[in-house]
C-alpha positions as CSV (number, residue, x, y, z in Angstrom):
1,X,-2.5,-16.9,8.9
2,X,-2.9,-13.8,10.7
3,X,-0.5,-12.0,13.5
4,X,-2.6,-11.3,16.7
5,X,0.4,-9.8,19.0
6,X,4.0,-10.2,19.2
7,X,6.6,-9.3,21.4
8,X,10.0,-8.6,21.3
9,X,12.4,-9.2,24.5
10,X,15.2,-7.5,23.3
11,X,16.1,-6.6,19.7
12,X,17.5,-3.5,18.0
13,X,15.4,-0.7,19.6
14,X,13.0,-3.0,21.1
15,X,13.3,-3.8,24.4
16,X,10.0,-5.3,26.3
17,X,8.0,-4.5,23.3
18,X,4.6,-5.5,22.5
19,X,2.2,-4.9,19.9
20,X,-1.6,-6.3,20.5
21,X,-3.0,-6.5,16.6
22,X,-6.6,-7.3,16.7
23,X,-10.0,-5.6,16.8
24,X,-10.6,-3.6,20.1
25,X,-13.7,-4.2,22.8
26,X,-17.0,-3.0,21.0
27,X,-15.7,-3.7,17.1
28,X,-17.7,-6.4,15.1
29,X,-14.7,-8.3,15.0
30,X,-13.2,-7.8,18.0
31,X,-10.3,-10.2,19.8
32,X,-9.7,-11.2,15.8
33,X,-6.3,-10.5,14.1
34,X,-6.4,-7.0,12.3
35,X,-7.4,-7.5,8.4
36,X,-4.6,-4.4,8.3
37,X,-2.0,-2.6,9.9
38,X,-0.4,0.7,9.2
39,X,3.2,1.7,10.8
40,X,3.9,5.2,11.4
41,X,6.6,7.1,13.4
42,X,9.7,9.3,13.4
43,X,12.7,7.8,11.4
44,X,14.7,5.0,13.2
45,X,12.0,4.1,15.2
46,X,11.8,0.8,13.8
47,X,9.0,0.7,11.1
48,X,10.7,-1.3,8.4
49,X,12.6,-3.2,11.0
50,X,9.3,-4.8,12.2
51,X,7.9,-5.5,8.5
52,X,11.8,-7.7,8.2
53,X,11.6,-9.2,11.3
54,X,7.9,-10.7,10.0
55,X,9.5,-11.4,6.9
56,X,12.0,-13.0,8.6
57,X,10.4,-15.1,10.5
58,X,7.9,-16.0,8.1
59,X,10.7,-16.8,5.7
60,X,12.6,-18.9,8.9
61,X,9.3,-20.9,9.7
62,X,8.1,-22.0,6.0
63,X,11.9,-23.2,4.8
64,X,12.2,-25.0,7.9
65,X,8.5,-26.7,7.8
66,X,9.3,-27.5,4.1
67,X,12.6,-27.5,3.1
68,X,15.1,-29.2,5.1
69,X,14.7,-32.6,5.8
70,X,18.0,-33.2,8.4
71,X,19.2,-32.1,11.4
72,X,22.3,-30.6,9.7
73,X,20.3,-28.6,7.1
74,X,18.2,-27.0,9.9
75,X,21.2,-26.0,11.5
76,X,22.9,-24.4,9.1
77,X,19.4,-23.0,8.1
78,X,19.1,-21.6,11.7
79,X,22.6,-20.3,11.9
80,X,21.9,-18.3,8.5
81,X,18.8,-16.6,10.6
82,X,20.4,-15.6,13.6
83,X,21.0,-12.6,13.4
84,X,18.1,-11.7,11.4
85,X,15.6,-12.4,14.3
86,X,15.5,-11.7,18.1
87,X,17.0,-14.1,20.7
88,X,13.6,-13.5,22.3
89,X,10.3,-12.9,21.1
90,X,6.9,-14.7,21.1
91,X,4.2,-14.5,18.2
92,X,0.3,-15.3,18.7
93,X,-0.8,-16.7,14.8
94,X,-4.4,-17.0,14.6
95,X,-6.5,-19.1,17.5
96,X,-4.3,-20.8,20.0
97,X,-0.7,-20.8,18.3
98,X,2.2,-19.4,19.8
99,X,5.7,-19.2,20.1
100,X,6.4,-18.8,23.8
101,X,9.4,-17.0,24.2
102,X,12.2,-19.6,23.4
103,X,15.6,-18.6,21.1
104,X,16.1,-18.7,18.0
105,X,18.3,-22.3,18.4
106,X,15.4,-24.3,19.7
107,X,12.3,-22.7,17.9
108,X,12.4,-25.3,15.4
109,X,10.8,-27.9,18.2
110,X,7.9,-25.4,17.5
111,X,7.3,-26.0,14.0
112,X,5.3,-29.3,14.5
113,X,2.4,-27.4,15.7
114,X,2.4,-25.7,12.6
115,X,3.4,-28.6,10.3
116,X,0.3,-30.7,12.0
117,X,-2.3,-27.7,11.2
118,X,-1.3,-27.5,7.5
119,X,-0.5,-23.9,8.0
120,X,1.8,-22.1,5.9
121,X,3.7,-19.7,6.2
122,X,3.3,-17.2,3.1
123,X,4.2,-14.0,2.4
124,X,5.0,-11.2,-0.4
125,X,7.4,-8.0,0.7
126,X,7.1,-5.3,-1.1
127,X,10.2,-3.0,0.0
128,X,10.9,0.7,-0.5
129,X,14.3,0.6,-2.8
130,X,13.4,-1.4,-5.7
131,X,10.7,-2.5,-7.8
132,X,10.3,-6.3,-7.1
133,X,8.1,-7.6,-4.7
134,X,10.7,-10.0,-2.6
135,X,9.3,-13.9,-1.7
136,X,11.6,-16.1,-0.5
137,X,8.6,-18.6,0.0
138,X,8.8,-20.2,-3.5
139,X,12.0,-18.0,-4.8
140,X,9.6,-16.1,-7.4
141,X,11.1,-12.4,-8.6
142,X,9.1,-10.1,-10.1
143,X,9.7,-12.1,-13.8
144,X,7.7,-14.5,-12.5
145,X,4.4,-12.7,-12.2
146,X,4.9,-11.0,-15.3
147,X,5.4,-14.3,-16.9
148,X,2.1,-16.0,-15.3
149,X,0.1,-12.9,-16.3
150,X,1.8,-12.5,-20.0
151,X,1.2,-16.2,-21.2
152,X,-2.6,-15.4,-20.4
153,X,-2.7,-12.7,-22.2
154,X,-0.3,-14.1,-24.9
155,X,-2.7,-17.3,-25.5
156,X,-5.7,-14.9,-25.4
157,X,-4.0,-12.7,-28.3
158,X,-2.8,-15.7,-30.6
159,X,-6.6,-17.1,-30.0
160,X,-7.8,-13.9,-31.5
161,X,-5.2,-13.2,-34.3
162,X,-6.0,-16.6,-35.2
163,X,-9.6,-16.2,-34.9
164,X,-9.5,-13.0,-36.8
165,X,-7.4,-14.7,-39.5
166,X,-10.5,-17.5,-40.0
167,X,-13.0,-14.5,-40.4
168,X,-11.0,-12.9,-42.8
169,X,-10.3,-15.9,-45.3
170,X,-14.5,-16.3,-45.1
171,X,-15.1,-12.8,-45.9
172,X,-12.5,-13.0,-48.5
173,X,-14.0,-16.6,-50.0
174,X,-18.3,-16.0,-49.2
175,X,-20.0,-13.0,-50.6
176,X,-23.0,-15.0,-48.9
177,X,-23.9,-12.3,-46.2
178,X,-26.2,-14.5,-43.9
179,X,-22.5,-16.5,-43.4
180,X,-20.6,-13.8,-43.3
181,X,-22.9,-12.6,-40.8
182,X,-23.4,-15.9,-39.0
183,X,-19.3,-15.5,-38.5
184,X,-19.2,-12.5,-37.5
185,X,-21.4,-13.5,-34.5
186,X,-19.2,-16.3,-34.0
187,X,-16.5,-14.2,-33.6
188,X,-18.0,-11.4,-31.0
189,X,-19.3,-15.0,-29.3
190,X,-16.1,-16.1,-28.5
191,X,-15.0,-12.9,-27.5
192,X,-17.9,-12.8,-24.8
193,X,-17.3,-16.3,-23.3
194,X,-13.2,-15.5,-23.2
195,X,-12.4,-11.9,-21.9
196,X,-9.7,-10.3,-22.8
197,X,-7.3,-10.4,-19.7
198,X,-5.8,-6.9,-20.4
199,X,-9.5,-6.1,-19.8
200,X,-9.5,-7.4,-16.8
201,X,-6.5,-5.4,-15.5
202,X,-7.9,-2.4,-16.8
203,X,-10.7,-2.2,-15.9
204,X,-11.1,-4.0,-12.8
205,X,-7.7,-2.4,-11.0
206,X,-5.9,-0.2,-13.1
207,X,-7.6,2.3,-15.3
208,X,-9.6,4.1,-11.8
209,X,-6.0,5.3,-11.2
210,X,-3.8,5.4,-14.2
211,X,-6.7,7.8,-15.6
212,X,-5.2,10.1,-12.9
213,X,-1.6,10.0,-15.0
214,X,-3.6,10.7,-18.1
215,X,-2.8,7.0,-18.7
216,X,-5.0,3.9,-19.9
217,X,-3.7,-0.4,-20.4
218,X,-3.7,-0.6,-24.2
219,X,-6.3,-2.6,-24.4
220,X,-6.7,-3.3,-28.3
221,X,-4.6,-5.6,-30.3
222,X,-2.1,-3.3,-32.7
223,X,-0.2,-6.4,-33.9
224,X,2.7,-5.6,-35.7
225,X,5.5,-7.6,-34.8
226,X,5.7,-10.6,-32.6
227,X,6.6,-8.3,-30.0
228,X,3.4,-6.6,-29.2
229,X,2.2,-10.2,-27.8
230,X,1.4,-10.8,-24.5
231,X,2.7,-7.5,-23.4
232,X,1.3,-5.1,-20.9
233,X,1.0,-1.6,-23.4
234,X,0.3,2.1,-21.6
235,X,-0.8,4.6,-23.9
236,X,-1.9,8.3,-23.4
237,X,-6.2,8.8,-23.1
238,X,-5.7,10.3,-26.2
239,X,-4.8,7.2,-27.7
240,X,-0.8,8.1,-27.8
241,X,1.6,4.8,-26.7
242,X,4.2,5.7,-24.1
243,X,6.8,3.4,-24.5
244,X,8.2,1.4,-20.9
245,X,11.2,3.6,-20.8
246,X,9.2,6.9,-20.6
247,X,7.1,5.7,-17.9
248,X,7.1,8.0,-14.7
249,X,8.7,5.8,-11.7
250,X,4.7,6.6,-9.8
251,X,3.3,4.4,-12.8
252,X,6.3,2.0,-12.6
253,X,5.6,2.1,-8.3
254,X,1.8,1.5,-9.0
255,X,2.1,-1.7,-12.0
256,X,4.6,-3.5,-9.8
257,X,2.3,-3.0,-6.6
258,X,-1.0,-4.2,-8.1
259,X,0.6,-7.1,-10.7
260,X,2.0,-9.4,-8.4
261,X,-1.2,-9.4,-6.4
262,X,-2.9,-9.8,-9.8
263,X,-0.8,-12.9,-10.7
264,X,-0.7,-14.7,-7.4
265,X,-3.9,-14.0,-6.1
266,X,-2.6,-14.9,-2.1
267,X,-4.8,-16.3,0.0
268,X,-4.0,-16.6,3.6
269,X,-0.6,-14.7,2.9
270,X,1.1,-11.4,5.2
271,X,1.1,-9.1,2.3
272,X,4.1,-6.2,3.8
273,X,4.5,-2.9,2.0
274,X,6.7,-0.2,3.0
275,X,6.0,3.6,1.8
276,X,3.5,2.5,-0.7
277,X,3.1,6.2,-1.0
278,X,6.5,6.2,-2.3
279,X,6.3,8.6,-6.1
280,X,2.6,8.7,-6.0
281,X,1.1,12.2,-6.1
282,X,-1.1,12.7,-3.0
283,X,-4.4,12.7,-4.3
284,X,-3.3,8.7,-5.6
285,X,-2.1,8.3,-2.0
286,X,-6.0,8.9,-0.3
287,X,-6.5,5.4,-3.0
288,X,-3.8,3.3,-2.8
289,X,-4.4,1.7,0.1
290,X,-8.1,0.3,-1.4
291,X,-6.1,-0.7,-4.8
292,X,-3.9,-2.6,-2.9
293,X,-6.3,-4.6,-0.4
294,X,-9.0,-4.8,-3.4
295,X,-10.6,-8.4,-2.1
296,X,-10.4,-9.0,-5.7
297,X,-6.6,-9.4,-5.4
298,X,-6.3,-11.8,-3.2
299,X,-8.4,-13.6,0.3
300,X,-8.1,-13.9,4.1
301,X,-4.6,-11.7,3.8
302,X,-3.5,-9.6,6.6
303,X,-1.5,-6.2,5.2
304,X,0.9,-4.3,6.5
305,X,2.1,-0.9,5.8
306,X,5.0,1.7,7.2
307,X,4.6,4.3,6.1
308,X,5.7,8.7,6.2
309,X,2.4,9.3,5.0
310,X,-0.2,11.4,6.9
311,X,-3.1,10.8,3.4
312,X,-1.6,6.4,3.7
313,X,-2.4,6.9,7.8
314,X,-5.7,8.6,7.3
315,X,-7.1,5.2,5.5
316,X,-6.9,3.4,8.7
317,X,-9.1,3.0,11.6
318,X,-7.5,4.3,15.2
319,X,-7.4,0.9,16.5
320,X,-4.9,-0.4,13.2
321,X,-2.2,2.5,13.7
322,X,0.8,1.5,15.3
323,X,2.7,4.7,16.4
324,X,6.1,4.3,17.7
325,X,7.8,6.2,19.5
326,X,11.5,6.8,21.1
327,X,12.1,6.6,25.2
328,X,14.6,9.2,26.3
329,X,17.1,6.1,26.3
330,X,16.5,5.4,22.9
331,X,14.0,2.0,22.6
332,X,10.8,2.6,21.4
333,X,7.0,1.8,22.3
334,X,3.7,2.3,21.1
335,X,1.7,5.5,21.5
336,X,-1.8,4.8,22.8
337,X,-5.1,6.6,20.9
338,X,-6.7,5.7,23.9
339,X,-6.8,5.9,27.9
340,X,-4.9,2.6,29.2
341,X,-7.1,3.3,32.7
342,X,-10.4,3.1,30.5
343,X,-9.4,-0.3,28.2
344,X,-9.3,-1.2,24.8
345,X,-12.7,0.0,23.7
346,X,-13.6,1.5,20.8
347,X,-15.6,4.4,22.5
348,X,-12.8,5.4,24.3
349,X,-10.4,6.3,21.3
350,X,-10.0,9.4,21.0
351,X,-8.1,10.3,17.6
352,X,-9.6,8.9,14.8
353,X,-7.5,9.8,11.6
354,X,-10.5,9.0,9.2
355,X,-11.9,12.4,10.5
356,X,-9.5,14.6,10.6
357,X,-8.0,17.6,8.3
358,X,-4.6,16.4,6.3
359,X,-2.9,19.2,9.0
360,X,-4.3,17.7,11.9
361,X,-3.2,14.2,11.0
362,X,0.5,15.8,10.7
363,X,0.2,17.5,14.6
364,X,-1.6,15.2,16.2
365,X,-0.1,11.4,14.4
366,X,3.1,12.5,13.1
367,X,3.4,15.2,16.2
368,X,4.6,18.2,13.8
369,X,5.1,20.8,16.4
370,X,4.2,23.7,14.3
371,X,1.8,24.3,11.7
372,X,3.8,26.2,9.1
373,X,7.5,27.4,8.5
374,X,9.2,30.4,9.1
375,X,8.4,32.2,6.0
376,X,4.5,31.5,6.5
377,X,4.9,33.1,10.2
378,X,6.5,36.2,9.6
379,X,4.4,36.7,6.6
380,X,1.5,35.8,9.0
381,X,3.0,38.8,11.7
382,X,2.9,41.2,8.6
383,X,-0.7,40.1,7.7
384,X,-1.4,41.2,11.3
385,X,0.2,44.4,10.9
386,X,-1.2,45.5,8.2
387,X,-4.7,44.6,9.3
388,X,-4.0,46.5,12.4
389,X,-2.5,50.0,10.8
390,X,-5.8,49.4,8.5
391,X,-8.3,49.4,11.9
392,X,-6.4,52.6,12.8
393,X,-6.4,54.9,9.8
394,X,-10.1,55.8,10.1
395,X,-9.6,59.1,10.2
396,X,-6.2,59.5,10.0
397,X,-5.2,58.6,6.5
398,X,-6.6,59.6,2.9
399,X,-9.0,56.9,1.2
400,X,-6.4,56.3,-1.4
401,X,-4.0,55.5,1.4
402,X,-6.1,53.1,2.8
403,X,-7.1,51.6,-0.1
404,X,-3.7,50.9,-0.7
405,X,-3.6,49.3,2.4
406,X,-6.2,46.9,2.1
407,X,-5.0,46.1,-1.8
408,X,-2.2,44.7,-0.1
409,X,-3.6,43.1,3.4
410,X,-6.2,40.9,0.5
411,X,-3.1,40.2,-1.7
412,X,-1.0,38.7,1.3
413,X,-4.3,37.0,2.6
414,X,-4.6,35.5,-0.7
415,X,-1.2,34.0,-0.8
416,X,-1.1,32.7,3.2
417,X,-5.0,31.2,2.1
418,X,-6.5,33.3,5.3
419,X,-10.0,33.5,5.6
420,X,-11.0,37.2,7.0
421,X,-14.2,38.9,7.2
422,X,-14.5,42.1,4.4
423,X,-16.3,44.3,6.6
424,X,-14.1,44.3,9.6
């Protein structure tokens, strides 16, 4: 179930706010729901707040449809969302399903559209402050996944301890080496028609990036004590273990993005991230955003991200940025990469953040007003100088003194990364 638009009456900073979220005029896939979304804009203008208010509602619409089975239950369920969502608002879900603009204490007579349709309403949140993915859905904490994902890989390390236990009781019983040989084959059989799920994780999801930390998933069984089964184990590329307590909190950030995804494999879900940039060094940043909406990890979702992050932003098309901004009185709405007088077309965008420098995505997205600090301009006004007294001393000063000069003008250019031209 995908979010087409919403709009929010009155709500926090929102006041008359709405947000059209599918493909513009001239895309592929245009009038459909946006596979992703990414939220940018100045603090307190309301990013997370509209990643909880889908939450939210997502979480108000699947316990009512499934959980509460009187009047008074739904009440008291309703009460306990009141104040999480607007008085106000209307939602376009997919093709021809909305809520029109009615309060939270009647919405539930809305739920039977839903309910007749089979949809659900799923969801994982993945918030900023901690490192469990939150769904309220089915009540599953970040144990959960970890628990789905370790018995595979427990039942797929007992199979082989016990398979390796079988081999070695021939090899210690047959010195007949067409068996021994006719085991062995056995053995690597079985390993080729059941993969090893750490394997999987590895090398499918995790490795591309973990390589960046140095890191690698343990992928061989070093069985020593009961312990080191069904256990997720990160070791060095050298081959060194680090233990779970050493690991940096960008490797903690990462495993906790990418495993619950691995373990539920959504389909049809609203997968919501905020900062997933959050401890990843920026080069990781420019990849996340493909890690996370891998269509291996999960089908038909619709993601989205808030995010501070000019490299997160510059993985998104134009037409899936939502930019907020503040009025001078304080509510917000969103800035348009587009003229409104020309429509929704994909020709007429005019900032595409795909294709522009990581500096221009700060000035022109995140509207930096200046391109450097203080320190960087008045070294920049002494670059200038110098390069000034240096087109002046022809003449007038010794070649040792202007030497001298220019030592330090290509010193200082060197530091402020300045491109000049030798000869002039």
């Amino acid at each position: 179930m995908k979010v087409k638009s919403l709009s929010i009456k009155d709500f926090n900073q929102f006041k008359d706010f709405e947000l059209d979220l599918t493909y513009p005029a001239g895309h592929p896939k245009a009038g459909l729901p946006l596979d992703k979304v990414c939220i940018i804009g100045q603090s307190g203008t309301g990013k997370t707040s509209l990643l909880l208010f889908l939450k939210n509602l997502y979480s108000f619409f699947f316990q009512t449809t499934f959980f509460y089975e009187s009047d008074q239950e739904e009440q008291l369920h309703l009460q306990k969302y009141s104040n999480l969502l607007p008085k106000t608002f209307s939602l376009l879900i997919d093709d021809n399903t909305l809520i029109d603009d009615r309060t939270v204490n009647s919405i539930s007579k809305g739920i039977a559209s839903f309910q007749e349709n089979d949809n659900i309403f799923s969801y994982l949140y993945f918030p900023t402050h901690g490192e469990l993915p939150d769904l309220d859905t089915t009540q599953l904490t970040f144990d959960n996944f970890w628990s789905e994902i370790a018995q595979d890989i427990q039942k797929y390390q007992e199979s082989e301890i016990q398979k390796r236990i079988e081999l070695s009781r021939i090899i210690e019983s047959s010195s007949n080496q067409d068996i021994l040989q006719k085991e062995k084959q056995k053995f690597e059989d079985w390993r080729q028609h059941n993969p090893n799920p750490l394997y999987d994780i590895a090398e499918k999801f995790l490795d591309s990036i973990l390589n960046r930390f140095n890191l690698q998933i343990k992928k061989e069984l070093n069985f020593t004590k009961k312990e080191d089964i069904g256990t997720i184990r990160i070791e060095t590329l050298q081959g060194q273990e680090v233990p779970f307590n050493a690991w940096s909190t960008g490797t903690k950030q990462l495993i906790t993005r990418v495993l619950p995804l691995y373990a539920k494999r959504p389909k049809n879900f609203l997968l919501l991230f905020d900062e997933p940039e959050q401890s990843l060094y920026p080069d990781i940043q420019t990849e996340i955003i493909d890690v996370i909406t891998n269509p291996k990890l999960s089908t038909d979702c619709q993601f989205f991200f808030a995010t501070h992050s000019p490299l997160i932003a510059s993985c998104f098309e134009p037409w899936e940025i939502v930019e907020l901004k503040f009025r001078p009185d304080g509510t917000v709405y969103r800035e348009l990469y587009y003229d409104a007088e020309k429509g929704n077309h994909v020709d007429n965008y005019t900032i595409d953040p795909r294709y522009l420098r990581w500096d221009s995505i700060l000035t022109r997205l995140f509207d930096l007003d200046k391109d450097s600090n203080d320190a960087r301009t008045r070294k920049l006004m002494e670059l200038a100088t110098l390069r000034s007294k240096i087109q002046k001393s022809k003449g007038k000063l010794s070649v040792e003194e202007r030497e001298k000069l220019q030592v330090q003008f290509e010193r200082l250019a060197e530091l402020l990364d300045w491109e000049y031209d030798a000869e002039n």
